[in-house]
N, C-alpha and C positions, 0 to 999 in steps of 0.2 A: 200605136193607133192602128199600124195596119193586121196587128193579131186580133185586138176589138174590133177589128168591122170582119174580117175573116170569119171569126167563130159569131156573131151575131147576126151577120147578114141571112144566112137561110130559114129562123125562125122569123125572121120579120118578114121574108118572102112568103113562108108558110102562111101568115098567119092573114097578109095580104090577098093571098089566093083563097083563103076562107072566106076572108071579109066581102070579098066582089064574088065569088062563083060558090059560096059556100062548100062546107066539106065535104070533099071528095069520097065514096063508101069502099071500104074495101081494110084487109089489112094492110097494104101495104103504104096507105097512106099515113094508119096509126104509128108503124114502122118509122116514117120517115120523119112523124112531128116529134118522136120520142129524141133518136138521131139527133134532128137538130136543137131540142130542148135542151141534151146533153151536151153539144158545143157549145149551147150559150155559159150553159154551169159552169163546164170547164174554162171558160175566160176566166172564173172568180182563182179557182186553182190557178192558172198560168202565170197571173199577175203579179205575185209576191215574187218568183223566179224569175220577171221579168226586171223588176224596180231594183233586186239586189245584184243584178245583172249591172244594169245603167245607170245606178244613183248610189254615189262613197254616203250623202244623207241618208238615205234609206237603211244602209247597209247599219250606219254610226246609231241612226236611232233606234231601230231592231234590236241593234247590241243592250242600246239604254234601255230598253222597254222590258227585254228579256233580263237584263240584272248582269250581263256576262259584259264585258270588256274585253280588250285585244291584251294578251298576254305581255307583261314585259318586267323581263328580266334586266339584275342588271350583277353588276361584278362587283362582289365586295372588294377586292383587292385595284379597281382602280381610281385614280386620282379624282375623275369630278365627273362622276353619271350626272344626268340630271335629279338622281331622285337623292345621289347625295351632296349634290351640289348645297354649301355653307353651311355643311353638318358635319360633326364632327364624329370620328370614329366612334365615342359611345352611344353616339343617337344612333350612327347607322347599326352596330353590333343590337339595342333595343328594337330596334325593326326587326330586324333577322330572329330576333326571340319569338315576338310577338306576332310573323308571318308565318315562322315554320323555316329551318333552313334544309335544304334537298340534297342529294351528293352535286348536281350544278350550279347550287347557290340558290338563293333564296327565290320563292318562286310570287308573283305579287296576285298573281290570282289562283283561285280553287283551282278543282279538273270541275271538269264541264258539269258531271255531275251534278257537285255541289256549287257552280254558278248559280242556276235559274232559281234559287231562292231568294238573290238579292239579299242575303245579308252580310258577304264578305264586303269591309273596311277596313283600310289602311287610314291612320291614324296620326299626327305626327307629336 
């Protein structure tokens, strides 16, 4: 809130002082409505750096929206990941075909790359 009234407050003072004493002539008035026009735009930029800043939602739905998910690996060689939790070694060994296996083990999402299209699925 206090970065929107920061970067909005001096066009609406501008545009105040227009309204009651009309415009001021000169350049350097054009100067300064440009100025502030340009801090009110820059709120629209700030705002996305601000939400993924303060909000795990923000951060989670971005990820959804963009098609990319938080990476996660897991060890073929141990006893109960969650992803192989009540599977049995040939289901997990069919994953790992069907993922792609890495010299780290199987990796369950693209590189960034080939995220943002949204068509990597894991399958069971």
């Amino acid at each position: 809130m206090v970065v929107f009234a920061l970067l909005w407050l001096p066009i609406h003072l501008v545009l105040l002082v227009v309204y009651f004493y009309g415009p001021p002539l000169g350049q350097w008035f054009e100067a300064v409505y440009v100025a502030c026009t340009g801090l009110a735009y820059f709120n629209s930029c700030v705002n996305p750096i601000i939400y993924n800043r303060t909000s795990k939602d923000f951060r989670d739905a971005f990820r959804t929206a963009v098609g990319c998910q938080k990476r996660v690996k897991f060890d073929s060689d141990a006893a109960a990941t969650p992803l192989q939790a009540g599977r049995t070694a040939a289901n997990a060994a069919a994953i790992t075909v069907a993922i792609g296996h890495g010299p780290g083990g199987p990796n369950l999402a693209a590189e960034d790359a080939d995220c943002a299209d949204g068509k990597i699925r894991v399958e069971n």
